[in-house]
C-alpha positions in Angstrom: 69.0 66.0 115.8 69.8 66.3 112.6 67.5 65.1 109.8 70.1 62.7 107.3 70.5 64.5 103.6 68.7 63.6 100.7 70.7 63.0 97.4 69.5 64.9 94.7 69.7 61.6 92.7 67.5 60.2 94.5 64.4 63.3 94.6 64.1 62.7 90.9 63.2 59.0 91.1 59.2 59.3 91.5 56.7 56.2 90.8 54.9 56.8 87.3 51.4 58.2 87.9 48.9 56.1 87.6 46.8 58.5 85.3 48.2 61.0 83.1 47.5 65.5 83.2 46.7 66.6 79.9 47.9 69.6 79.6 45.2 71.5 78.9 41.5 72.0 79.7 40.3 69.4 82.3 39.6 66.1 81.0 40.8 63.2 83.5 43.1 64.0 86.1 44.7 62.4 89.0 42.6 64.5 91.9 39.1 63.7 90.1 39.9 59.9 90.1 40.8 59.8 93.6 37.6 62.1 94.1 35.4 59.2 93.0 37.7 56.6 94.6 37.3 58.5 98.0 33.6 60.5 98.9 35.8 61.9 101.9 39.2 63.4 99.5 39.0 67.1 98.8 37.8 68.6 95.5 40.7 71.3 93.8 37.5 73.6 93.8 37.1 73.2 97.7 40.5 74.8 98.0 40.3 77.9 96.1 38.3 80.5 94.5 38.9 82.0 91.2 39.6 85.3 91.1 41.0 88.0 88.0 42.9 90.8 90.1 45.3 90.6 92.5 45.5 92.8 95.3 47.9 95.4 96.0 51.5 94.1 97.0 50.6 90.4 96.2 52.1 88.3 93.8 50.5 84.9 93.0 52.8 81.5 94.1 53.3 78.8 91.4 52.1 75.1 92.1 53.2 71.5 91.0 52.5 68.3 91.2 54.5 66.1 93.5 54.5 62.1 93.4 55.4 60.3 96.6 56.0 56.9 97.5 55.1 55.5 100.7 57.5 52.3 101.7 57.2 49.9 104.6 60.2 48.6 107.1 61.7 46.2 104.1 61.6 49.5 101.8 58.8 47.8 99.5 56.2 50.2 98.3 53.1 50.4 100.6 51.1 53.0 98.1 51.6 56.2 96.2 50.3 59.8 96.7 49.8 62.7 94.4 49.6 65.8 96.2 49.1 69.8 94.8 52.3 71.6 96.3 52.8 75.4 96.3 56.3 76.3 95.8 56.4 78.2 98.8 59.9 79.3 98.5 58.4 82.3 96.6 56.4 83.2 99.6 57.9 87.0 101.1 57.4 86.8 104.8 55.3 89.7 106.2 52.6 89.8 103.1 52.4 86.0 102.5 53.0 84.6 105.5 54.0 85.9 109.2 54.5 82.9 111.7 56.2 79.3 110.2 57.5 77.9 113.8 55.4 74.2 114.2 56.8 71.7 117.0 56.9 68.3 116.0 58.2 65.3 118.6 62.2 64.8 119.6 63.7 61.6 118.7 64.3 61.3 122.4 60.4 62.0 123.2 59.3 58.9 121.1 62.3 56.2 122.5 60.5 57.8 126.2 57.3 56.8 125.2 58.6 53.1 123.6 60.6 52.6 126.9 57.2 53.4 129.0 55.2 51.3 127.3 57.5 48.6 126.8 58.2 48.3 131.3 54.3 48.4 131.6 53.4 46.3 129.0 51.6 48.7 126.8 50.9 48.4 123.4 51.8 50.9 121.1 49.7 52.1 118.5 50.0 54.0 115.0 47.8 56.3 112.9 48.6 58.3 109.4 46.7 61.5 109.2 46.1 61.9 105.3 46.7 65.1 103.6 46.8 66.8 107.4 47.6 70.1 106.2 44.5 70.8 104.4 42.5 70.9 107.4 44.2 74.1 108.4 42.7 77.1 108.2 44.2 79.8 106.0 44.3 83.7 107.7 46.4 85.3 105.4 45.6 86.5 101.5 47.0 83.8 99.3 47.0 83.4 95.7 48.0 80.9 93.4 48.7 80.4 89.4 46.5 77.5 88.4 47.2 73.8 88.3 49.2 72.1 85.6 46.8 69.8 83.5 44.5 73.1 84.7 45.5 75.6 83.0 42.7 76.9 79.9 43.4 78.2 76.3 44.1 81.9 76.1 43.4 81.9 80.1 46.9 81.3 81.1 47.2 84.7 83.5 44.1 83.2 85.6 44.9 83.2 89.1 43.2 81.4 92.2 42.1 83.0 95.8 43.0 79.8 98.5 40.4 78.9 100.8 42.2 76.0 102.3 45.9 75.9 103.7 48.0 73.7 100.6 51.0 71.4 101.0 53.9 73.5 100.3 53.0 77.1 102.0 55.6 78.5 104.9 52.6 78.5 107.2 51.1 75.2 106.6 52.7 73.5 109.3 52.0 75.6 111.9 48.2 76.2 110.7 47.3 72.7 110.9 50.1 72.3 114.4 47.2 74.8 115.9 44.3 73.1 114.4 45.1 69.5 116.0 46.4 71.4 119.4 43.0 72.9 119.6 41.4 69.2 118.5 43.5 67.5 121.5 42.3 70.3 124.2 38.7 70.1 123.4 38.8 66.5 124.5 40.7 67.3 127.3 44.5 66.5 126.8 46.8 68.0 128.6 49.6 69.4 126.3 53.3 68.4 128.0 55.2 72.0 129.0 58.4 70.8 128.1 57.3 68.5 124.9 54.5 70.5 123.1 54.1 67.7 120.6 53.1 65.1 123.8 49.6 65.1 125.1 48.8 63.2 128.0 44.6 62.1 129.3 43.8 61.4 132.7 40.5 59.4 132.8 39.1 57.6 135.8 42.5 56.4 136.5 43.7 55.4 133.4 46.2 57.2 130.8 46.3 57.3 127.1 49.5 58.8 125.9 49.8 60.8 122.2 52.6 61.9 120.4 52.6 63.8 116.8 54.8 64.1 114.7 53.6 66.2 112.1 50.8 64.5 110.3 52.1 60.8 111.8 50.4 60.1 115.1 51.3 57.0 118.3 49.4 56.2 121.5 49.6 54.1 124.1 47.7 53.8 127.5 47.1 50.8 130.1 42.9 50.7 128.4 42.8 49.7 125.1 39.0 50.7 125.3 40.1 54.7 126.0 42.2 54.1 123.1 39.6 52.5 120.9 37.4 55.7 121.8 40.4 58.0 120.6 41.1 56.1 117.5 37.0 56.4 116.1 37.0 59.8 117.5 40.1 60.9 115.3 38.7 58.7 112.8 35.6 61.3 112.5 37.3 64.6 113.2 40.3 63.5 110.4 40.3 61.4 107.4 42.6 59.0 108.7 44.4 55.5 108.5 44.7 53.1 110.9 48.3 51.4 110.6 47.0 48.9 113.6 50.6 48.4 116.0 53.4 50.6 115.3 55.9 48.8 113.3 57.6 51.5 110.9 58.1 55.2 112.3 60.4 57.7 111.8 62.8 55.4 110.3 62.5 52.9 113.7 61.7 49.6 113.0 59.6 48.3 116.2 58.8 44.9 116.8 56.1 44.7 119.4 56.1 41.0 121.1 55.3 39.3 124.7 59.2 39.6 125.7 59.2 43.7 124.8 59.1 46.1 122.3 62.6 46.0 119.9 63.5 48.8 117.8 66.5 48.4 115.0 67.0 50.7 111.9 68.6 48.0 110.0 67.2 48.8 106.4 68.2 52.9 107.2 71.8 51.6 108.0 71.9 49.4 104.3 71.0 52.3 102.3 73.4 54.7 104.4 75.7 52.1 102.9 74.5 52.4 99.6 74.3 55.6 99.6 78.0 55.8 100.3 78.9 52.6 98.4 80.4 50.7 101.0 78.0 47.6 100.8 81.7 45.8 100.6 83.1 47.6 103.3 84.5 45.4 106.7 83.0 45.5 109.8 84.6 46.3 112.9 83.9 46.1 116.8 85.3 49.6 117.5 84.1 52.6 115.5 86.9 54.8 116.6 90.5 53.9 116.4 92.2 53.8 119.3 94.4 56.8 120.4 93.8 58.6 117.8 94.2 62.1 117.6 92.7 64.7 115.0 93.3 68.5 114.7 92.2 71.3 112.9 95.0 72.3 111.8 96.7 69.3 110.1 98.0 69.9 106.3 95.8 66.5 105.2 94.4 67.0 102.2 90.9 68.7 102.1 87.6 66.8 100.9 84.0 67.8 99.8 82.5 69.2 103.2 79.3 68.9 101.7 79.5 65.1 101.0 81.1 64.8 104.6 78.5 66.7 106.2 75.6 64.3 104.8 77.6 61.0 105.5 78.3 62.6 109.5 74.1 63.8 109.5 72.8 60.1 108.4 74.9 58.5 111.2 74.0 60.7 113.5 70.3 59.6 113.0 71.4 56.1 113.4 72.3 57.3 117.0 68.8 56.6 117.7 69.4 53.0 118.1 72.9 52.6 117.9 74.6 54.3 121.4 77.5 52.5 120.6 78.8 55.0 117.4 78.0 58.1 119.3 81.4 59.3 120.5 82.7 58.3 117.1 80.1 60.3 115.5 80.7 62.9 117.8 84.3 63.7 117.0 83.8 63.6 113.4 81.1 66.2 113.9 83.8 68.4 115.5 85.5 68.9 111.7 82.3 70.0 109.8 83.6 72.8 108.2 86.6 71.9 106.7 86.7 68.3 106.9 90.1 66.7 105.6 91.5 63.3 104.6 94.6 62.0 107.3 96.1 58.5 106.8 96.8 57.7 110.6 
């Protein structure tokens, strides 16, 4: 399925940070505050070692500081993050990194496991893994240039030896994908063979279900005392949050009550219309016209494909709950590459 576009409009609009980098030396910085906010977050110095020369054939990767903003079903801002990214597109495969390939759960996988738990009854429950790729474990040699707001006087060509795998890196994903594989085997879940991101425990009769996407994480099981177990397990392997029952995932709003689970993307279908300024636009019941009949080779006029290729990707995501748009959505996906305007 494919993930909807991005506007680049919309990438620059970060939240302010709530302390500023100077830009040199190392007075106050965002990573030492949340140090002393949090005994558990990860020192810069746990993640690298300095080092002066650079081996043979490698070429240190430059680093930034991304702000993120974390929002909640209604959009409203839950809490911000500042992580250390490497700008792994300077990466050269072969003496940076080798394999990139993580799985991460299909669309389809976690509608399965809502549908399951919503005929037995089950609840369904959430987790956030923080700063997941951290925990995995780096093989190959990888340097970096040093931090902005890091960076010493007439020490600017320093460069850094990782320990730790870094937000950003081609290999990240997969690194930590084996770390929590091997995690979820130890205690004796049984990876699916045709899902590899759905893990299923069998114990004394009872099931506990686990899904992961990534670093975002939902279980279910008929014994909420198996998945209490899990929860302070995880909790102690991972520095993790507990987001209690799932409510905002993937985009899917879920609304767990007595009478069934109920999932909606309402809020991802307004800003699909903001996106695309047609807030004004009327509604209709049918979402193709009837009998009508497109071709490739009509002398229309042609429009941006690239425009029409994020407008046909965002409503194929909103597939997920809406069955009702996918044969519309399907023939408009025919005309990807050279979409044009008709006026039938």
């Amino acid at each position: 399925m494919e993930i909807p576009h991005v506007e680049e409009e919309e990438k620059k609009v970060v939240p302010t940070p709530m302390v500023s980098i100077t830009p040199t030396g190392l007075s106050p910085s965002l990573p030492d505050v949340e140090m002393r906010r949090n005994p558990r977050a990860r020192s810069l110095r746990d993640l690298y070692e300095a080092t002066i020369e650079l081996h043979l054939g490698h070429k240190p990767i430059g680093v930034k500081w991304v702000y993120e903003k974390n929002v909640n079903a209604q959009g409203e801002a839950e809490r911000y993050k500042t992580r250390l990214v490497a700008k792994g597109y300077n990466q050269r495969e072969g003496i940076d990194y080798d394999e990139v390939f993580a799985p991460v759960a299909r669309m389809e996988t976690v509608r399965l496991l809502i549908l399951l738990a919503a005929q037995s009854k089950w609840p369904i429950y959430q987790m956030d893994l923080k700063s997941a790729f951290l925990n995995g474990v780096l093989e190959e040699e990888v340097y970096i240039k040093e931090p902005p707001g890091y960076v010493k006087t007439e020490k600017e060509d320093k460069v850094l030896k990782l320990k730790k795998m870094l937000y950003g890196l081609k290999q990240a994903p997969r690194a930590w994908n084996t770390l929590i594989d091997a995690y979820f085997k130890e205690c004796r879940f049984m990876q699916c063979p045709y899902e590899h991101a759905l893990y299923v425990k069998m114990q004394n009769g009872d099931i506990l279900l686990v899904t992961l996407y990534v670093d975002d994480l939902i279980c279910t099981g008929n014994n909420h005392h198996i998945i209490d177990d899990f929860k302070k397990a995880m909790a102690r392997e991972f520095e993790m949050t507990d987001l209690g029952l799932m409510s905002y995932f993937l985009g899917l709003e879920v609304k767990q009550s007595n009478d069934g689970i109920f999932i909606s993307q309402e809020v991802y279908a307004k800003e699909i219309l903001r996106r695309f300024k047609m807030e004004d636009c009327n509604p209709i019941n049918t979402p193709v016209e009837s009998g009508i009949k497109l071709s490739h080779f009509d002398e229309d006029k042609t429009i941006d494909a690239k425009l029409y290729k994020s407008l046909v990707g965002s409503l194929r995501y909103l597939t997920c709950t809406r069955p009702d748009i996918l044969y519309g959505i399907g023939l408009a996906s025919r005309y990807m590459e050279e979409p044009k305007s008709t006026k039938r």
